[in-house]
Every structure is written in C-alpha cells, then in structure tokens.
C-alpha positions as CSV (number, residue, x, y, z in Angstrom):
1,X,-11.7,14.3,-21.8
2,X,-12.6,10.8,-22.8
3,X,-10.8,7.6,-23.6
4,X,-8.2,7.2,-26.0
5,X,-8.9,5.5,-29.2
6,X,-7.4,2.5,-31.1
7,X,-5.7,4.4,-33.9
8,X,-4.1,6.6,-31.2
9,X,-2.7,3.5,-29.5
10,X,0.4,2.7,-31.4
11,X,4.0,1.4,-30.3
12,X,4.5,4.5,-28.0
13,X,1.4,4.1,-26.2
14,X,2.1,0.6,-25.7
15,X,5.3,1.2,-24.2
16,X,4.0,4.1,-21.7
17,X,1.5,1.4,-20.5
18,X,3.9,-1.5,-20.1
19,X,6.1,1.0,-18.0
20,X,3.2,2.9,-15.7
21,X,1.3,-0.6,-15.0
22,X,4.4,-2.7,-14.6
23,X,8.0,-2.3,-15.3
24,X,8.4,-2.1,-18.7
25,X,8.2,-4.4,-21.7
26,X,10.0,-6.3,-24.2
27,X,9.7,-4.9,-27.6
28,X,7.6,-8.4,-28.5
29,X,5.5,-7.5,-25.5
30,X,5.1,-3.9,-26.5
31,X,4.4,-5.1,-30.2
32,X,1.5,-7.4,-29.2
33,X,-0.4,-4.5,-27.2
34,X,-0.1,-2.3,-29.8
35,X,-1.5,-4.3,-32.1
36,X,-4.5,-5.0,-29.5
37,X,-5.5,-1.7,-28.8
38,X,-5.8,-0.2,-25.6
39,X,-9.2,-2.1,-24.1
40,X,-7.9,-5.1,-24.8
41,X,-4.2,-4.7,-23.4
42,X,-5.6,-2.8,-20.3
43,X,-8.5,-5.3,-19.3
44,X,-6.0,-8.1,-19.9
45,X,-3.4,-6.7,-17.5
46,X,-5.5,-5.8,-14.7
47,X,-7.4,-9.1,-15.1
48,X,-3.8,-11.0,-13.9
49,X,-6.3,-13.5,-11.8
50,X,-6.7,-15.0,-15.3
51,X,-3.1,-14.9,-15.7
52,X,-1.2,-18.2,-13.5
53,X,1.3,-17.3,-10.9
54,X,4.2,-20.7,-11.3
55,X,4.9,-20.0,-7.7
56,X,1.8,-18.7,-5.8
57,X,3.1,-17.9,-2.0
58,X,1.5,-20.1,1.0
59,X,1.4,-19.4,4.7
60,X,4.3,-21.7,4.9
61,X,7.0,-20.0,2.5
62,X,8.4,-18.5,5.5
63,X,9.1,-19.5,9.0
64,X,5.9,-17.9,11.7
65,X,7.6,-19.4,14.7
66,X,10.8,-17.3,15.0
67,X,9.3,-14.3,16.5
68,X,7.0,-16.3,18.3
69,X,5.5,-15.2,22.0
70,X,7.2,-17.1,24.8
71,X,4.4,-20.2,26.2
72,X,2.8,-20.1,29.5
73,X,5.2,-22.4,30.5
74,X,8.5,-20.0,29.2
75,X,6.5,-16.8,31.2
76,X,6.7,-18.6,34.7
77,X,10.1,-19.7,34.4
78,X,11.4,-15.6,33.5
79,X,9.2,-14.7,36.6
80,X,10.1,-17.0,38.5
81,X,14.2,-16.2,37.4
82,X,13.3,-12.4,38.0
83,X,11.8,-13.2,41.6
84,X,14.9,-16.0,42.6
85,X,17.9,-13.1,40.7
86,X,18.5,-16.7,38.9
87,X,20.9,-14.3,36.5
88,X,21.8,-17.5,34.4
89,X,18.4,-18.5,33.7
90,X,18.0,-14.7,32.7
91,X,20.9,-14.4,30.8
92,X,19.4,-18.2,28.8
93,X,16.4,-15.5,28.1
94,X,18.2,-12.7,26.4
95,X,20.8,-15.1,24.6
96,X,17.5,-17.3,23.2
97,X,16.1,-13.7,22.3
98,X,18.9,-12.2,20.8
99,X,19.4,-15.3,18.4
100,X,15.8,-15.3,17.3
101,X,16.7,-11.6,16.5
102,X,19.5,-12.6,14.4
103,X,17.3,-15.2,12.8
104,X,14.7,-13.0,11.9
105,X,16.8,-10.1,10.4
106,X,18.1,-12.9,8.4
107,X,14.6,-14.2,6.9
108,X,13.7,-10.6,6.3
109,X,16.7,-10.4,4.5
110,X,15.5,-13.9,2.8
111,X,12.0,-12.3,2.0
112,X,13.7,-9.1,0.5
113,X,15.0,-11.4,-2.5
114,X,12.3,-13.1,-2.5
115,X,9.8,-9.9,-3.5
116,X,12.3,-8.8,-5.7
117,X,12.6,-12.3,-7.9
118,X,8.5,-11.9,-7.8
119,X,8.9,-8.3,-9.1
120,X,11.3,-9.0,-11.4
121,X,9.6,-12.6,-13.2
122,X,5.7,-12.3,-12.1
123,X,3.3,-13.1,-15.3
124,X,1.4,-10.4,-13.3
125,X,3.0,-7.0,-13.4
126,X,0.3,-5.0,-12.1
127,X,-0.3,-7.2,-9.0
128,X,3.6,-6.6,-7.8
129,X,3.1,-3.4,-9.1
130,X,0.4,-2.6,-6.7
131,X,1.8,-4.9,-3.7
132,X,4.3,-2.1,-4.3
133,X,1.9,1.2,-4.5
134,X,0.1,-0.3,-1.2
135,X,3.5,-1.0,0.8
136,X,4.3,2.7,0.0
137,X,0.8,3.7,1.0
138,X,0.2,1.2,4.2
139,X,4.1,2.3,4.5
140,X,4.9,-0.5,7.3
141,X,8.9,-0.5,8.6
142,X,10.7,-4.1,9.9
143,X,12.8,-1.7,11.8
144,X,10.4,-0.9,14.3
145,X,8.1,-3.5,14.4
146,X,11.0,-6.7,14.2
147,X,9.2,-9.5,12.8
148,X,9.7,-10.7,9.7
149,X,6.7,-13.1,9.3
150,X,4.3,-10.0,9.7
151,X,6.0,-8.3,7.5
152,X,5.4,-11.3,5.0
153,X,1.9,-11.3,6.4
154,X,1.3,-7.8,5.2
155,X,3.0,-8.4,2.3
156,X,0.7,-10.9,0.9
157,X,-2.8,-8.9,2.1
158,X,-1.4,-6.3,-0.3
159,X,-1.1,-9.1,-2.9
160,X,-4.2,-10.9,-2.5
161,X,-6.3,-7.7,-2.3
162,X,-4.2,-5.7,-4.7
163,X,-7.0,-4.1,-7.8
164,X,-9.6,-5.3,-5.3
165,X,-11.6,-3.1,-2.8
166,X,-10.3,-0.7,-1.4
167,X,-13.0,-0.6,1.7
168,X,-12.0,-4.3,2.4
169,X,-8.3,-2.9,2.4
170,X,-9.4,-1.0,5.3
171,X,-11.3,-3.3,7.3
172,X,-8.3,-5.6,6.9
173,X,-5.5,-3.3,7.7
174,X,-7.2,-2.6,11.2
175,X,-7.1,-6.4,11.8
176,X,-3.2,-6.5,10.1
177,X,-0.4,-7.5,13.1
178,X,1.9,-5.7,11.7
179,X,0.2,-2.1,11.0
180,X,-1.1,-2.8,14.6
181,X,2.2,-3.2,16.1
182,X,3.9,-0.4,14.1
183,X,1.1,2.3,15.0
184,X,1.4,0.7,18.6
185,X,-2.8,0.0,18.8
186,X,-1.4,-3.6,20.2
187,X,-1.5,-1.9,23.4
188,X,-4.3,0.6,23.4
189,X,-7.1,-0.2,26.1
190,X,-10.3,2.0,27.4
191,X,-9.1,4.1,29.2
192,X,-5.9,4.4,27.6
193,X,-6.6,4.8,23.9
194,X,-3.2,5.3,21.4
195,X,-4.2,7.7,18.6
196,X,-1.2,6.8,16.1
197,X,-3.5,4.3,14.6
198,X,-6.5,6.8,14.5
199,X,-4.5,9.3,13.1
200,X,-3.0,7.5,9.9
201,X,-6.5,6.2,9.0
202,X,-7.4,9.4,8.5
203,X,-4.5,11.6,7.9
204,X,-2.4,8.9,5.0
205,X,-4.7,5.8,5.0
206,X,-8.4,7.3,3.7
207,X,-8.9,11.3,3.7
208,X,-5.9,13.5,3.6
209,X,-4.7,16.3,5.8
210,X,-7.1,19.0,6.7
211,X,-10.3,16.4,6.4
212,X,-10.8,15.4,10.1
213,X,-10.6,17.1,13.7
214,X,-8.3,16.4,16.4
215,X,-11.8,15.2,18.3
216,X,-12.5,12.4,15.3
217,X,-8.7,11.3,16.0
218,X,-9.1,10.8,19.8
219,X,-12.4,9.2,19.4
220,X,-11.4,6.9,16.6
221,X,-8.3,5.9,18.7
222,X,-11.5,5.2,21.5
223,X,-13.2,3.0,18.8
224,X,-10.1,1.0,17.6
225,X,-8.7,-0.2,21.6
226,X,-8.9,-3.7,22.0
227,X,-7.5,-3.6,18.4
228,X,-4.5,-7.0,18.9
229,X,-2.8,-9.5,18.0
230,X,-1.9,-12.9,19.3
231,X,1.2,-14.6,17.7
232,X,0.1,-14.1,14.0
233,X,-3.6,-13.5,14.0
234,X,-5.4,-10.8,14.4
235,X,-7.3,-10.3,18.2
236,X,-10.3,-8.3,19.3
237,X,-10.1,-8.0,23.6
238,X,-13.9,-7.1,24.2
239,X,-12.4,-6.5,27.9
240,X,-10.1,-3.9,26.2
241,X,-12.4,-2.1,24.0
242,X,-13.9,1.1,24.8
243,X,-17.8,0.5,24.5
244,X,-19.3,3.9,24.9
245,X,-20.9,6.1,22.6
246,X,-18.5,8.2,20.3
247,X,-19.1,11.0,17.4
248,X,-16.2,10.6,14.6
249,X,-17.2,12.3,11.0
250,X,-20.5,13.0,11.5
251,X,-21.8,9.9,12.7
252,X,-22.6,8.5,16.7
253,X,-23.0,5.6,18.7
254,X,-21.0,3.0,20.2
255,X,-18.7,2.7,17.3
256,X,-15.8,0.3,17.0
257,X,-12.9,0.2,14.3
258,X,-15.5,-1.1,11.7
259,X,-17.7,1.5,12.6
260,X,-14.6,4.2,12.3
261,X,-13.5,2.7,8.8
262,X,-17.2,3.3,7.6
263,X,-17.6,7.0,8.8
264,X,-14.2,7.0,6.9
265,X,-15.6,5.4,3.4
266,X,-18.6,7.7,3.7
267,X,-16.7,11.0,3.2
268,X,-15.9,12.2,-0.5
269,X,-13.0,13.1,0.4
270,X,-11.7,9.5,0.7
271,X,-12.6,8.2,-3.0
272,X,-11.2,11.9,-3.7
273,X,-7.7,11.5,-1.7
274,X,-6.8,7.5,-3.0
275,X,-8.1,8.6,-6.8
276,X,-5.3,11.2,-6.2
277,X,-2.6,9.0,-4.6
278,X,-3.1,6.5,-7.5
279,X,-2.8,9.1,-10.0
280,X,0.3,10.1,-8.6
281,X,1.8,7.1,-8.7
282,X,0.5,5.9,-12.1
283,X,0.3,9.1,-13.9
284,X,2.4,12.0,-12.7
285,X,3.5,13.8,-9.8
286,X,0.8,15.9,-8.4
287,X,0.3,17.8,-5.0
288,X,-1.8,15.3,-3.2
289,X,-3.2,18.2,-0.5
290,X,-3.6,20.6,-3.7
291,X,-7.0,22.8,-3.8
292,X,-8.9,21.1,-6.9
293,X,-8.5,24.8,-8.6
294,X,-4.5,24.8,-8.5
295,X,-4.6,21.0,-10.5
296,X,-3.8,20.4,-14.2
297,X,-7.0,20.6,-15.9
298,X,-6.2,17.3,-17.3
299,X,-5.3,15.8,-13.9
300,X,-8.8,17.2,-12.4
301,X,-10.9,16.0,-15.2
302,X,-9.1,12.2,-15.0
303,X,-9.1,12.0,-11.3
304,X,-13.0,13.0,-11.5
305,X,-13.5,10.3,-14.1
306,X,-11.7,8.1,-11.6
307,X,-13.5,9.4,-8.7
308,X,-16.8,8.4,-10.6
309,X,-15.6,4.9,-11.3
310,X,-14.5,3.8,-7.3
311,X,-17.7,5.3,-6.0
312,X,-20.3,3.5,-8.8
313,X,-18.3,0.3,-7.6
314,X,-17.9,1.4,-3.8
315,X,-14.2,1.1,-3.8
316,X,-13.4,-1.0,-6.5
317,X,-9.8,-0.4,-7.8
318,X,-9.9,-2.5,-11.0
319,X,-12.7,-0.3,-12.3
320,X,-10.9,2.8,-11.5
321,X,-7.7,2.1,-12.4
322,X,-9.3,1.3,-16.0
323,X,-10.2,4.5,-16.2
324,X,-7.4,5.9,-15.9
325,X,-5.8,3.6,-18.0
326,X,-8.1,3.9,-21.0
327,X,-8.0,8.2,-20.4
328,X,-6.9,10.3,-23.5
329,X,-4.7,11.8,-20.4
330,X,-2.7,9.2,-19.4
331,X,-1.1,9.2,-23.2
332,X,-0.7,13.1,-23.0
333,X,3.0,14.7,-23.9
334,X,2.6,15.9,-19.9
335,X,2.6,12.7,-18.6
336,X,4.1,10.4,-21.3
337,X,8.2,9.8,-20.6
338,X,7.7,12.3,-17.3
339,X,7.9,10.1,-14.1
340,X,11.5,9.5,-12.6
341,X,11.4,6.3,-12.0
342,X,12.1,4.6,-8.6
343,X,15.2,2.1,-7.9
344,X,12.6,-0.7,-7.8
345,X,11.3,0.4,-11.3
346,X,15.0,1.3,-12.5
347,X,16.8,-2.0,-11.3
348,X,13.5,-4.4,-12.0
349,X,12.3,-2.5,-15.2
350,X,15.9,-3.1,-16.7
351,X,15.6,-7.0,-16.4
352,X,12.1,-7.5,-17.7
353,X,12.4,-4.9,-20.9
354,X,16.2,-5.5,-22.0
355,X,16.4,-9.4,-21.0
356,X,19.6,-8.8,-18.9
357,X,20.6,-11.6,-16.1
358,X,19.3,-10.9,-13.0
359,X,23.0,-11.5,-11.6
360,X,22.7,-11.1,-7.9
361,X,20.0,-10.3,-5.9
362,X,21.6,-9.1,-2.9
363,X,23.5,-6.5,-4.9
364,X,20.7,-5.2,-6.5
365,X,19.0,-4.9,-2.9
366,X,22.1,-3.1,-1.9
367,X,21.6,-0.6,-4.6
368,X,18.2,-0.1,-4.0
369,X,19.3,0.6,-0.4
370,X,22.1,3.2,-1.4
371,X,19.5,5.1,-4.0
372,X,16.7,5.5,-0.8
373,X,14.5,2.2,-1.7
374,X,15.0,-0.5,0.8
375,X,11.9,-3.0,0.8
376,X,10.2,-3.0,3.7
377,X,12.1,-0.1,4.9
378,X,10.1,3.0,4.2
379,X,11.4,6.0,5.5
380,X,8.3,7.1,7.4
381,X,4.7,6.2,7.7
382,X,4.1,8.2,4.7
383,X,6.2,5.9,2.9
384,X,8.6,7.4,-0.1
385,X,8.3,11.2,-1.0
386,X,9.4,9.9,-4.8
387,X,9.9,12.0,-7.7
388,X,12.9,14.2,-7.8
389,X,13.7,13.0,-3.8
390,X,15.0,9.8,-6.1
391,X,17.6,11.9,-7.9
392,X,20.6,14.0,-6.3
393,X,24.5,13.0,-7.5
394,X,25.0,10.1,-4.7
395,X,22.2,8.4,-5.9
396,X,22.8,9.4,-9.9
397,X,26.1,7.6,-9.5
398,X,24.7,4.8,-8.3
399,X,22.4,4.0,-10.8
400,X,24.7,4.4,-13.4
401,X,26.5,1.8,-11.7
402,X,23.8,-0.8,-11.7
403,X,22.7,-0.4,-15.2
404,X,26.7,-1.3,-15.9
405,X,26.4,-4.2,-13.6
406,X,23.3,-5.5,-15.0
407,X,24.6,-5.3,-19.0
408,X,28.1,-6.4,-18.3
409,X,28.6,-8.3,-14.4
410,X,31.1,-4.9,-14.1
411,X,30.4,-3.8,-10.2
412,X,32.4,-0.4,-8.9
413,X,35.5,-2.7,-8.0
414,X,35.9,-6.0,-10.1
415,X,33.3,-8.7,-12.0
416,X,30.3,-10.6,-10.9
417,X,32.3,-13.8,-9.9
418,X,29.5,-15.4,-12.7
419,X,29.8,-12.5,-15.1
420,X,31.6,-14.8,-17.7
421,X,28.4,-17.2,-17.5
422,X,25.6,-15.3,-17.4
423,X,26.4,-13.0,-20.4
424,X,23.9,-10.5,-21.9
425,X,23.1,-11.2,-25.6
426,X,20.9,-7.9,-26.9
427,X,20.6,-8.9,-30.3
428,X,17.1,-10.6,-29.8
429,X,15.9,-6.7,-28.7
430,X,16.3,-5.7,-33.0
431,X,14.1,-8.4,-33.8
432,X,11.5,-6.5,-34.6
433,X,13.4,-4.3,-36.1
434,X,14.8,-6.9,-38.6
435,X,10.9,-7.6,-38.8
436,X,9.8,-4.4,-39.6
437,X,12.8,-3.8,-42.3
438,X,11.8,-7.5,-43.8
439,X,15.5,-8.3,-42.9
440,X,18.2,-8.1,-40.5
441,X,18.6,-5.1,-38.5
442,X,22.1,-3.7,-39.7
443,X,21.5,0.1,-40.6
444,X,23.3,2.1,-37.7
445,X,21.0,5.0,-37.7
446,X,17.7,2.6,-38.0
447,X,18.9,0.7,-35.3
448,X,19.6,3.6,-33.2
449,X,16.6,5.4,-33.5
450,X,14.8,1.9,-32.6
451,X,16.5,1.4,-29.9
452,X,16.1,5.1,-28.7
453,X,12.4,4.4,-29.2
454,X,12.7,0.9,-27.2
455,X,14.5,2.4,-24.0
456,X,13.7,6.0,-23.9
457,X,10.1,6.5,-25.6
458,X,11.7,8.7,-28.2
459,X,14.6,9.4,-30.2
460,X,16.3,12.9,-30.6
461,X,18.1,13.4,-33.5
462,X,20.9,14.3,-31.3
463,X,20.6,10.9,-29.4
464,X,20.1,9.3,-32.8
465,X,23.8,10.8,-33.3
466,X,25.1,9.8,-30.4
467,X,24.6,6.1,-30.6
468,X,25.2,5.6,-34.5
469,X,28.0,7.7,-34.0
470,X,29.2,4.5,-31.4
471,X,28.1,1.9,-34.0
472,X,29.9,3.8,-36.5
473,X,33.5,3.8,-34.7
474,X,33.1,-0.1,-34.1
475,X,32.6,-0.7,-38.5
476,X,28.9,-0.1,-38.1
477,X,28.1,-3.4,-36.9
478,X,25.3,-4.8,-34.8
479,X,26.6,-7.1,-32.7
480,X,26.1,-8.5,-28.9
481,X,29.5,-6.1,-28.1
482,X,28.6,-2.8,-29.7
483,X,24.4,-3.3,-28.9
484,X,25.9,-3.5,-25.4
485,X,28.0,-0.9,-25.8
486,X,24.9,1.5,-27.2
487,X,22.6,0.3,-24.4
488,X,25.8,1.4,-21.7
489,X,25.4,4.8,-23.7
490,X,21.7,5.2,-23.3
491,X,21.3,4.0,-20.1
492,X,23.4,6.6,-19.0
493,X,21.5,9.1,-20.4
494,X,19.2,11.7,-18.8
495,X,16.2,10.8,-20.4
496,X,16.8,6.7,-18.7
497,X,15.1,8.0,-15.6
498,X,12.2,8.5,-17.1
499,X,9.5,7.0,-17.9
C-alpha cells in the first residue's frame, strides 16, 4: 500500500487531513490544500516551526512561586512550632498553605483557558494537536500531584518536543517534576525503590502490556531512585540512587534511568507500540494490545510503513507521521469520516472550521468537563479510553448544547450575556460556493449539499433533503438566519461526531 497520489487528493481528502492533523478547516483552508496536493499540504503542516506562533509561551506566563517549597528559614520555625505546641504559629502554616492551595487551583484554572485559546487560534494545528496526543499519552492529573506550574511545565515539554524525537521524549519525561511527582519516584531511594514510575515506562509510556517482566519493573524502579525534583527543576540525589548492577530487557550493569530508557528504545516492540498509539489516534480506533494477525490489513501494512520510518530516523515523529499522512490508507472509506471526535476536537473544531465566536471560555471548559474531557484531568494514567466511551445520552445532550451555544450565545437556561455582540455571520462559509457557481450561492439544494460536504465529509441525499427542505420553508433564501438555522440542523446530526 503506497502513498496517495495528487489526482486522488481532492476537496474530501483535504478536509479528512485538516480534521485528523488539527481541528478542522475553513472551506478557504481546505480549498488551498486541495489544490496543493497532499506532499505539499502535509510537509507544510508538520513543518509548523516555519509557521510563527504571535504568542510563543515563556517560563514566566505563569506564576512558579505559588507552590513553592517552604525556605530553610520557614522549616525551623514549623519545627520549632511543632516542638514548643506554638498552635498559632501552626495554625499561620496551614492557613498560608491552604491559601496557596486556593491560589493554585485558580491558575490551573487560568492555564485551562489559556491551552484552550492556543488550541482554538494556534497558526500551528498539529503542534496543539500533538501537545494534546502526548497529555493523553504522558496522561499527568493536577488532582493528585497539585501544582499548577508543573503542570504548565509539562505542558510546554509536550509543545516544544511535540513531532520531535520521541527517545528525547523519554529521557525528558524521567527528568519532568510533574510525572515524577504523580508516579511518586520523588521519593524513591536505594533501598526503597517505587515501581509506579518503572511500570508506566514500560507498560503505557514505550512497550505495551505483555512486553516486560515483573523483574525488569523492580529493577527499573532500582535504576530510576534518586529520580527528584527541587522547586521546579529536575534533581538527580547520587546519595539516593541505587548504584549496583541490574538486568532490565536484556541488558546489565550499573544502569540508571538513562540506561532503563535505552534498554526501552532498543526493543521493537517500542517503535511497534507508539506507531500504534499514533495510529489510533490519527487514523482509527484499533486494539492497541491486538496480535499483528487480528489487525486490518490496511492498519498492519501502514503501521509497518510507520514502524520503518521512526526506526530509519531513531524515533523521529515528523518522519513517521508523514507516512502516515501521505498513505493511500489514511484516505480509505474505513477510516475517512469514522473517528468520534473528542470534546476538545468537537468544541475547538467548531470555532476554527465554521468561524463561530469563541464566546466564553469557561463554559466551553465546563462542557468539556460534563462530556469526560477536562484538561489536565485525565481519568487515569492511561489517559482517555476515547472512541465510543465519548458518546452515551448524558454526554450526546451536552454537545448538542454547545454546538447551540457556539452558533447562537443560546446556553440550556438563557443567552450569553454578549450573545447580541458577538453574532455569528455564516455567509462567508458559501464563498466558495458562490466561486465555484461563478456567482452567489443561492440554489437551496446546491448550498445544501455544499454545506453537507463542508461539515460532514458527505452529503446523503436524505441529508441533502433535510436541509433544503429548512431553506425551502424560510422562501429559499441564504441568509445569516436560515445558514444558521441549517448549521443548528446539521450539527445535530449523527454524522457531526464524526470525523
């Protein structure tokens, strides 16, 4: 199965690629790929370093000192309180403690929007994009591990490193505060070792279930003590560290966590389980733990293709994510228009493709929340099951309701208190339309079937009926109201969670 050729690569194809490596596309956006052809629109979106970010994040977007440790000084004044029973200087402690909790839950909250306002106008879809697929598989939760400016902290290694290596990814989440917090490795010593950390490298991180022993786990965990942090940057306590010989994967000698990361990098299995999880996620959902006889023959042969590309460029992402970008595959009826898509995709993929306001962000967050998506909130170490987990009535309902909210300002009970302001004006989403007709865009049947096309990747002709039925009852005309009206219609179609 080889790479999909430019006469293939039409409107359709455009679309599916817009959607899959980012969150959709404008119909002028989906035009102008389609009329590259599929190397050039692929290389140019996962080249984004080429692409300038207006508002690059620095170390100093977000407050580092809320969380931070007590001093020297602040340690011998608690002892001393806990020695004296000073219970006012004890209870100063827990009140300065509990409002640096507040504080922090707060700038989570802060950083929440933030990602979001990245995800919804970033020049870079498949960065965010990626942040996203590396926060689901590095899944890190603020719930447990309580500071915000390590979640930001992780946030951005995802960003800066996102189609880069995935072997540096490694080295670098080993080193990362919060993983090491939320696997609790800040606190395994010789003697003492914590396998959590062990355990996910192998198990979700690099090789997949059934590709290690319960002995490479408990020697990893040897390998990884001394494994800190202090304040915000990573710590290795040689005093800590468990320097005698181990045997993890195959391989022996005084190994540390570098050491364990590389016995990890040199199995198969690990350019064979991330080829798979980034299939998944980009293509369609497979059994990640699936014998390679029970896959699709189309998912075998791509994820082989992929498998080729990471290990000829020892980890490279860019290189393998081409691959399967550029695969005859990734365009097949199978995979086209067949991934439910996630809140995050749903909510940020209706912004950037229909042009709606982005209203308020905390409402969107809330909805996110009540459909199973809250950022920085995975469910588990192993992230988001996805797929069909997205969809069951509760969270059907809710979608429909932000889809409304995002078209019109409507929420469940009243208006957006700026509804009146930030109006949504669909009539620049027939341009083309008008383009391709060499006029305006007026024919209800043409204009449903684009639109159809636009939103859902195809038009039925019992869709088609639907929605120039609509335009038909409102004297066929193609205005802001009844485009808005079509677009409530379609968005609550089945077919809307797709893509």
């Amino acid at each position: 199965m080889g790479h999909i050729s430019d006469i293939d690569f039409g409107y359709a194809e455009a679309r599916h690629l817009l959607w899959r490596a980012g969150f959709g596309g404008t119909p002028k956006q989906i035009q102008t790929l389609a009329s590259w052809g599929p190397e050039k629109s692929v290389d140019y979106l996962l080249t984004y370093d080429q692409v300038t970010d207006p508002k690059p994040p620095t170390p100093t977007t977000f407050d580092p000192n809320i969380m931070r440790p007590p001093t020297r000084e602040e340690r011998q004044q608690y002892r001393r309180a806990q020695q004296l029973r000073d219970e006012n200087t004890l209870a100063r402690f827990r009140l300065r403690r509990q409002d640096s909790q507040r504080s922090d839950r707060q700038q989570l909250r802060e950083i929440q929007k933030w990602w979001l306002a990245r995800l919804i106008d970033t020049p870079r879809p498949v960065q965010e994009t990626l942040t996203r697929f590396w926060h689901g598989h590095f899944a890190t939760s603020y719930r447990t591990i309580e500071n915000s400016y390590h979640i930001y902290q992780q946030n951005q290694l995802f960003r800066t490193r996102a189609a880069g290596n995935f072997a540096d990814m490694m080295f670098q989440i080993i080193r990362d505060p919060a993983m090491l917090a939320y696997l609790d490795n800040d606190n395994s010593k010789k003697g003492s070792p914590n396998e959590n950390l062990a355990r996910e490298l192998m198990e979700l991180f690099g090789l997949g279930v059934g590709n290690y022993s319960e002995r490479d786990i408990k020697e990893g965990a040897r390998a990884l003590t001394g494994y800190t942090f202090d304040d915000d940057r990573f710590v290795f306590r040689a005093e800590d560290h468990d320097g005698g010989n181990k045997r993890i994967l195959g391989q022996s000698g005084p190994m540390d966590g570098d050491d364990f990361v590389k016995a990890i990098l040199a199995q198969r299995n690990c350019s064979t389980f991330i080829c798979r999880k980034l299939y998944r996620f980009f293509a369609e959902d497979i059994d990640i733990e699936a014998s390679t006889r029970d896959l699709p023959d189309g998912a075998y042969k791509t994820i082989r293709a992929m498998q080729r590309a990471m290990l000829a460029t020892k980890y490279e992402i860019k290189p393998t994510l081409r691959e399967l970008f550029l695969s005859e595959h990734f365009y097949s009826p199978q995979v086209m228009a067949g991934q439910i898509k996630s809140p995050v995709m749903l909510g940020v993929g209706a912004v950037r493709s229909l042009n709606t306001p982005v209203r308020d962000l905390s409402i969107m967050l809330d909805a996110f929340d009540l459909m199973g998506q809250s950022l920085f909130f995975p469910p588990s170490v192993a992230g988001w099951d996805g797929g069909r987990s997205w969809i069951n009535t509760s969270t059907l309902f809710v979608r429909q309701n932000l889809l409304a909210y995002l078209l019109t300002g409507k929420k469940p009970h009243g208006y957006d208190a700026l509804a009146d302001q930030e109006t949504f004006d669909p009539t620049g989403l027939v341009d083309e339309l008008g383009k391709a007709l060499s006029g305006a865009a007026t024919d209800p049947v043409s204009v449903s079937s684009y639109l159809l096309q636009f939103t859902l990747g195809r038009a039925s002709n019992t869709n088609v009926e639907t929605i120039a039925a609509f335009l038909n009852q409102h004297g066929g005309r193609v205005t802001r109201e009844t485009l808005t009206g079509a677009l409530l219609l379609i968005s609550a179609m089945p077919e809307y969670q797709l893509c």
